[in-house]
N, C-alpha and C positions, 0 to 999 in steps of 0.2 A: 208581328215581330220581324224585324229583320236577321237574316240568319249567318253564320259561317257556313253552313253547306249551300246556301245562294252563293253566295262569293267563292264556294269552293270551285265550283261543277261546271262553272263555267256558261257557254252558250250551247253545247252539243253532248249527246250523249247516245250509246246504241241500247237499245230493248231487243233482248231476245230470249227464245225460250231454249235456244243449242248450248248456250253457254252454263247452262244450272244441270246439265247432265250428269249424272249418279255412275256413268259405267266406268271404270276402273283403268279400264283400258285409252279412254278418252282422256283421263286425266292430264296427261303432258300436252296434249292438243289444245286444247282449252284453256291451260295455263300460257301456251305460246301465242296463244289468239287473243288473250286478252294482255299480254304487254304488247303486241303489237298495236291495239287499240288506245293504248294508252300513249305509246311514242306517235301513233299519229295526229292525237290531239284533243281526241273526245275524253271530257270531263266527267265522266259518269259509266258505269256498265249495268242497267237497269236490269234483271233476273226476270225474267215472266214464269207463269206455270207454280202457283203457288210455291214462289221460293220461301225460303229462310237463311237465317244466319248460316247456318252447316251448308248451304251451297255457295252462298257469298265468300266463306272463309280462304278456301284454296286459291280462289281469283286475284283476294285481297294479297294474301302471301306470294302469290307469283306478281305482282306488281310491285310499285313504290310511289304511287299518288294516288291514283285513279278512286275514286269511290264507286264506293259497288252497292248499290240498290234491293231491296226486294219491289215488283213490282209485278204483282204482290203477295203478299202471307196474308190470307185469309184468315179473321180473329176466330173462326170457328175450325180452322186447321192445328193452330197452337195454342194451349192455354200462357194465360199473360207470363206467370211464374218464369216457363221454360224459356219464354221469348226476351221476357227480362236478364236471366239468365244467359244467355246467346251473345245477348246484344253486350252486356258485360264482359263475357272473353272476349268479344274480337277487340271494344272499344281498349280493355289494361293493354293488349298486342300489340293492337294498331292504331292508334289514338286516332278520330277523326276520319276512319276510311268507309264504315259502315253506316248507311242509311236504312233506316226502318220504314218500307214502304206496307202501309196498312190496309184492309178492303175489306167490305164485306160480302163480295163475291155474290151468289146469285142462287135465288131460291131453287130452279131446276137443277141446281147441281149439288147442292147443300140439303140433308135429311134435317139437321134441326136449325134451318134457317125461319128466324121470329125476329120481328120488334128489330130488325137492321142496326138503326140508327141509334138505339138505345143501346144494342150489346154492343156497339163500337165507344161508346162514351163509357161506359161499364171496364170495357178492355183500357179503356185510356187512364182510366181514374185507377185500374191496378197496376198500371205501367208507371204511375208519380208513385205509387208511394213504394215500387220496386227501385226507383232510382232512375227509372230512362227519362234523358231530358227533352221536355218536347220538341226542343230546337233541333233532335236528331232522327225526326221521326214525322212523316209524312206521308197524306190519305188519298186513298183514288179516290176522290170524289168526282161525283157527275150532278148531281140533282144544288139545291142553295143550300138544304141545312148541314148538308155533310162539304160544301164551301166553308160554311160558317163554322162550322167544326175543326175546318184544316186551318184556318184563321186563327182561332182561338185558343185550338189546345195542343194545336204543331207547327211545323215550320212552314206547310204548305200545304198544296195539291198538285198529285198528279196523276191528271184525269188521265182515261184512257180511251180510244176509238173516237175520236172529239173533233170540232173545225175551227176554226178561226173564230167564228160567231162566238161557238161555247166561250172561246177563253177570253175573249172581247168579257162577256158576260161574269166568268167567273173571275179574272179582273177587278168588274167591278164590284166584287161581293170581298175578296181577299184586301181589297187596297194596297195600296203600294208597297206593303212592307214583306209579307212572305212570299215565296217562291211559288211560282207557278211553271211546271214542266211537265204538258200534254206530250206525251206520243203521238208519232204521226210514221204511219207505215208508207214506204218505201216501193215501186216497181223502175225499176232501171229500165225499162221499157219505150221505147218510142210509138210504137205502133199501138195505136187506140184500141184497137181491137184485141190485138195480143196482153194490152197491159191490162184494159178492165177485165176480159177469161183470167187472167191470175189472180185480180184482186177480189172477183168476185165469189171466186170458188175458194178463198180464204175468208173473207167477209161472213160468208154464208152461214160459218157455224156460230155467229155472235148477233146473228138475227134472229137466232132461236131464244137469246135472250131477254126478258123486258125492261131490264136495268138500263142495256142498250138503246131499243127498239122505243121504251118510253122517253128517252133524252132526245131521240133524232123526232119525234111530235113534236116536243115542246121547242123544238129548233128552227118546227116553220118543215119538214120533213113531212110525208104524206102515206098512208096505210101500204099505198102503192110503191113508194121509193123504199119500205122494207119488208117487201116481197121480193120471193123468186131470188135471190144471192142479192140485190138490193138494183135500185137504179140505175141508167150513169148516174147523172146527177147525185147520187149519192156517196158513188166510188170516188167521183170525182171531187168530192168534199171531203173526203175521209182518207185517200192515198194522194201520197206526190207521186205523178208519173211520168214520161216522155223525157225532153232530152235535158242536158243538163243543166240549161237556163228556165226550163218549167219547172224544175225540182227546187232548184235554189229558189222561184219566183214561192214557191206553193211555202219552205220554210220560212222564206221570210214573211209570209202573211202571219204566221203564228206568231216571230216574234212580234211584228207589227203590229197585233193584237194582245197582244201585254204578256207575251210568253217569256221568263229572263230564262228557259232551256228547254233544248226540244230533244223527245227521247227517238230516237231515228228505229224503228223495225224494217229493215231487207226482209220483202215480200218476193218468193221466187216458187215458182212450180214444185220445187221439192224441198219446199221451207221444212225444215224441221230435221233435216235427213243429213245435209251438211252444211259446216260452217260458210256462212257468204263472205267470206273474207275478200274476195277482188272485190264484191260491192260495197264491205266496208270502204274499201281503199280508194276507192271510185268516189262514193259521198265524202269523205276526206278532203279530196283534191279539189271536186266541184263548191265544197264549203269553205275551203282555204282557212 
């Protein structure tokens, strides 16, 4: 299907997990960070860190277009009901601002993770007859059947930790019509050395993964390139880094390979601690 949230969101958008912050005190900062995100141009604010609607809400109200993402809500974090329920307030609000990003998240970190693939189609089937329409509702998928899932019973996919290859690939499993919008993290970095030490010691904890660790095999990826924080070669598939014609060069492979939007994450030594706002402003400028 072809979607309004394809045509909404544009070609660019930022992933991050500063922006779903809970502390109270953060509140005005984060509401001023994400209309600045939005007057600079980016179509999307994608939520990482098992968001939901309760964190997307305040962003969506401190703005006036931007769409705001979960990316993602884990169907073993929320039961469908509540999420059905979520997605209804913000939608009566805010008609059209909220995206429902879906995942089944990863058995090391999940107690009753079973059967993935089947409790995601389970969670979907109670999301139709709650009222959410698929058209507004969109699944990390990495592996083909959960491609074919985002095909068929949503607007898309939006993988995550992914390269060029992947979305070449999941492309051609989606066809032309839904949305396709991999993340692809970010080092504002020029120095090779300096850039892969950041990316690698962020990388590192999503190699403990196999949801990960099994996509980058079947990628042509080797037991060796996800060892040890991973490769180059594999940093170098999975971040844009160096100056600002390698950065633009590395997005545009994604679009290139059938991405119609790329969720941008600013990867910096102390990710997570403070807002990257000059590096938003910086990918802005270099993406024009």
């Amino acid at each position: 299907m072809t979607t309004a949230l394809k045509e909404t969101i544009g070609r660019y958008g930022v992933w991050s997990f500063e922006l779903r912050s809970e502390d109270p005190a953060r509140r005005g900062e984060l509401d001023e960070a994400a209309a600045e995100l939005e007057e600079l141009g980016y179509g999307a604010v994608w939520l990482g860190g098992n968001s939901t609607a309760d964190h997307a809400a305040p962003l969506i109200g401190a703005t006036r277009r931007v769409v705001v993402g979960t990316s993602i809500q884990s169907v073993w974090q929320q039961d469908a009901a509540t999420t059905a329920a979520g997605f209804a307030e913000l939608e009566t609000a805010h008609p059209g601002r909220f995206a429902l990003g879906l995942g089944v998240s990863h058995g090391p970190r999940v107690k009753e993770y079973r059967r993935p693939y089947t409790a995601m189609v389970e969670y979907l089937d109670e999301l139709d007859r709650a009222g959410v329409p698929a058209e507004r509702r969109v699944l990390a998928a990495l592996g083909p059947r959960m491609l074919e899932l985002s095909r068929d019973r949503a607007a898309g996919a939006i993988p995550y930790l992914t390269t060029p290859e992947h979305t070449e690939q999941a492309r051609r499993i989606l066809g032309a019509g839904p949305l396709l919008a991999p993340e692809l993290k970010v080092v504002l970095e020029s120095d090779p050395a300096r850039a892969r030490e950041t990316a690698r010691a962020y990388l590192a904890r999503y190699l403990e993964l196999p949801n990960y660790t099994n996509n980058f095999l079947r990628l042509g990826f080797t037991e060796a390139d996800v060892a040890g924080g991973g490769s180059d070669r594999l940093i170098d598939a999975v971040f844009a880094w160096g100056d600002e014609a390698r950065i633009r060069e590395r997005v545009t492979a994604f679009h290139e390979a059938g991405a119609d939007h790329v969720a941008l994450q600013v990867v910096t030594a102390d990710i997570g601690e403070v807002l990257p706002r000059e590096e938003w402003r910086r990918l802005a400028a270099l993406l024009g």
